[in-house]
N, C-alpha and C positions, 0 to 999 in steps of 0.2 A: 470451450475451456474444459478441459479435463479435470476429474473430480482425484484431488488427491488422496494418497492416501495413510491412513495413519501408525501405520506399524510398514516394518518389511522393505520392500523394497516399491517402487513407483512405478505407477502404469506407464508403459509404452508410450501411451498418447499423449504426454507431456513432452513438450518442443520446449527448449532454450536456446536462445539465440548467446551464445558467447563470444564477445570482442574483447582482445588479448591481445598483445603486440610479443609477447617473448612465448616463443617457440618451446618451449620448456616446459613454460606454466601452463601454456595454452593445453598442449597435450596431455597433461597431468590431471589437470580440472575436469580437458573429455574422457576420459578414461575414467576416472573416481565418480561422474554424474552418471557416466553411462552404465556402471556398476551397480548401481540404483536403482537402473530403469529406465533412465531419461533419455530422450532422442535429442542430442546436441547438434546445432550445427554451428560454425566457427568460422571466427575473420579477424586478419591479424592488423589491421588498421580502422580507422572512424569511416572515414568513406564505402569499406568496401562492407561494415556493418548497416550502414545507412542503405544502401540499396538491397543486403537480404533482409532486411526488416519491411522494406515498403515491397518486397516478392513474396515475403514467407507470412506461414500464419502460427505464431508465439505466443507460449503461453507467459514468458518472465524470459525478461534480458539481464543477462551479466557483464556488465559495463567495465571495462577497467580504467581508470582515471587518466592514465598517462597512454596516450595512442599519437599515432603518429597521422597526417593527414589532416584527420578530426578528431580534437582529443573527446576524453568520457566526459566532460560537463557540454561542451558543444550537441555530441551526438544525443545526450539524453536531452537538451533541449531542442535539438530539431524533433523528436521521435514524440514527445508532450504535446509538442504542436499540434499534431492529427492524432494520439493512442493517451489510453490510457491502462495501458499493459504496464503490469508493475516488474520496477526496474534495481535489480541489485547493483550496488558499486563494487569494486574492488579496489583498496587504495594501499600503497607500501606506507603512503602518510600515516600519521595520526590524524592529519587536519583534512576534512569528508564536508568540512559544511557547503564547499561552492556544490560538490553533488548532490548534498540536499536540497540547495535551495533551486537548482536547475531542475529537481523535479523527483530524482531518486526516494523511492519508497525507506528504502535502509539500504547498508554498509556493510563489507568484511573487510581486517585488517589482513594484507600482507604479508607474510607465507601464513595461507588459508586453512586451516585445520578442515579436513575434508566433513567431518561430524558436524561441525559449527556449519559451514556453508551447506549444507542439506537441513540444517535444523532451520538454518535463516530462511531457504528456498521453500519450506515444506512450509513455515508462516506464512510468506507470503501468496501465497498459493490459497493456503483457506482464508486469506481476507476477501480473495475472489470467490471462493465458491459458497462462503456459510449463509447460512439465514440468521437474521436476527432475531434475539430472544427481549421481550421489552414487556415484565409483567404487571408496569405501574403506567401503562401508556395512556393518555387524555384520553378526554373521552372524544370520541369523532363526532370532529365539526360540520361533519353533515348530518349529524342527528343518531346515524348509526346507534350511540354509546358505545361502554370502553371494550374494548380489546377480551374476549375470556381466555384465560390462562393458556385453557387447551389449544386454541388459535394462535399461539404466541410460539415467531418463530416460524409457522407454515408458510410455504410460500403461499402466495395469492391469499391470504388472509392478514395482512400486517395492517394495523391502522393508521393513514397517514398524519406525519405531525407536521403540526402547524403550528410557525412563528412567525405571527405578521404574514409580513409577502415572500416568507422560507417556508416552503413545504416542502415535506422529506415522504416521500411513498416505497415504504419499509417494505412493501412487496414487489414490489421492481426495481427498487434498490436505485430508487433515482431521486434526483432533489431537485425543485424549482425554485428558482428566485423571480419572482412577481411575472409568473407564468411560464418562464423561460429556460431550459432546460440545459442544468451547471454540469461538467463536464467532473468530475472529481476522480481522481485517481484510487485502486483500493484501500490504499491505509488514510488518505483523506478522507474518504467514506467512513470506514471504521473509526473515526478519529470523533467524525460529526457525532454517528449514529450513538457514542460512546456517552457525548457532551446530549446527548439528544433523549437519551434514558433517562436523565437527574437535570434536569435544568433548572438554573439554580443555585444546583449545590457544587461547590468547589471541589474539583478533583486535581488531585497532588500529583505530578510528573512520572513518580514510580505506582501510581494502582493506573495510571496511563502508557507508561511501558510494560508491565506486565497484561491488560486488558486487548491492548490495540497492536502492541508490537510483538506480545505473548513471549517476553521475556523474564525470564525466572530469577533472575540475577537483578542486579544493577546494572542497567545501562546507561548511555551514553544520550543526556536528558536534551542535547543540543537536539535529538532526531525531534525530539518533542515540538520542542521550540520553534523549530526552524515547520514543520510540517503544521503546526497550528497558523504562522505568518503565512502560509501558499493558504489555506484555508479558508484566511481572513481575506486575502486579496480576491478569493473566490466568489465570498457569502458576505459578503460587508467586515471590515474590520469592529465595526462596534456591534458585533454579534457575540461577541467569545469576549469575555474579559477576564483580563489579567488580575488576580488577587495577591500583589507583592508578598513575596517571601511562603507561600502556600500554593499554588498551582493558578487552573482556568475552571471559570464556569460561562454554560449558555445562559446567554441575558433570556427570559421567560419570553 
């Protein structure tokens, strides 16, 4: 994975795999990404995205919902199957949930403002590459004790937390459930590691799109919802509880 970057324009070595069925848009998208930096490649149907996905090696897929073949909810859940490469949708709808819940990290509306889909693509991008910062972390259940600031956030120094038979190893950025090693897509990671800082305490839907989705605005709290239920079905549905009319917290 190629390390994004934060101003300017994007390094070279960022791959996107774009699947687009109108010839228009398609073109427009490669040209406006590629202006940025980014190395596109492009397929104007489900199937023929499916096979450069399982040839290429991608850092973030841009899905368009309506494809001919195999539409964008099919191909993003064939692609979840074996990856957990995070996946942008593209929709003329308003209505995005089937691609959330097939597995899509987040969403762009239909004609794309090319600023907005590089800000969305640059998010997801450092959900894959960041280290976590966690300056209140338990203390390690191997005796270790806790976490010192200056260590917070390095890699190979994160301490792993432990809930029950959920253990989350904040330096390899991986999570077990009762030894077994859970497969979590980038913004489901981020989503945990978020609930995994403050367990606990109730986080409200917007310090969770601005925290995890790095939206500065109000957004669209379905992404919320719907990426907490893939979560749940991950990690135990009674790990995350719902606090009606106030957001989720991790049960301790």
């Amino acid at each position: 994975m190629s390390v994004p970057v934060t101003g300017g324009t994007a390094p070279a070595p960022v791959a996107i795999l774009l699947v687009e069925d109108d010839d228009v848009i398609r073109r427009s998208v490669t040209l406006a990404l590629e202006r940025y930096g980014y190395r596109v490649t492009s397929a104007s149907d489900g199937l023929t995205g499916l096979e450069l996905f399982r040839k290429g090696d991608h850092d973030l897929l841009l899905l368009d919902m309506m494809l001919p073949a195999l539409d964008g909810i099919g191909l993003c859940r064939r692609i979840r199957e074996t990856s957990t490469d995070p996946i942008l949708m593209m929709s003329a709808r308003g209505d995005v949930v089937a691609g959330l819940e097939a597995g899509a990290d987040d969403y762009v509306i239909k004609p794309v403002d090319t600023a907005v889909l590089v800000a969305r693509i640059r998010s997801l991008l450092r959900r894959v590459t960041f280290t976590p910062t966690a300056p209140n972390l338990p203390p390690d259940p191997g005796g270790g004790g806790a976490a010192r600031p200056e260590d917070s956030g390095r890699p190979g120094h994160g301490t792993p937390l432990v809930f029950g038979d959920l253990t989350i190893d904040t330096a390899g950025l991986e999570v077990f459930l009762a030894g077994e090693r859970v497969a979590l897509a980038p913004t489901e990671l981020r989503l945990l590691l978020e609930f995994a800082a403050s367990p606990g305490v109730v986080l409200d839907r917007h310090t969770l799109l601005r925290n995890v989705w790095d939206y500065g605005w109000d957004g669209d709290s379905r992404v919320v919802d719907l990426c907490v239920q893939r979560l749940r079905r991950k990690i135990g549905s009674e790990r995350i509880q719902t606090v009606r009319g106030f957001g989720y917290k991790l049960r301790r």
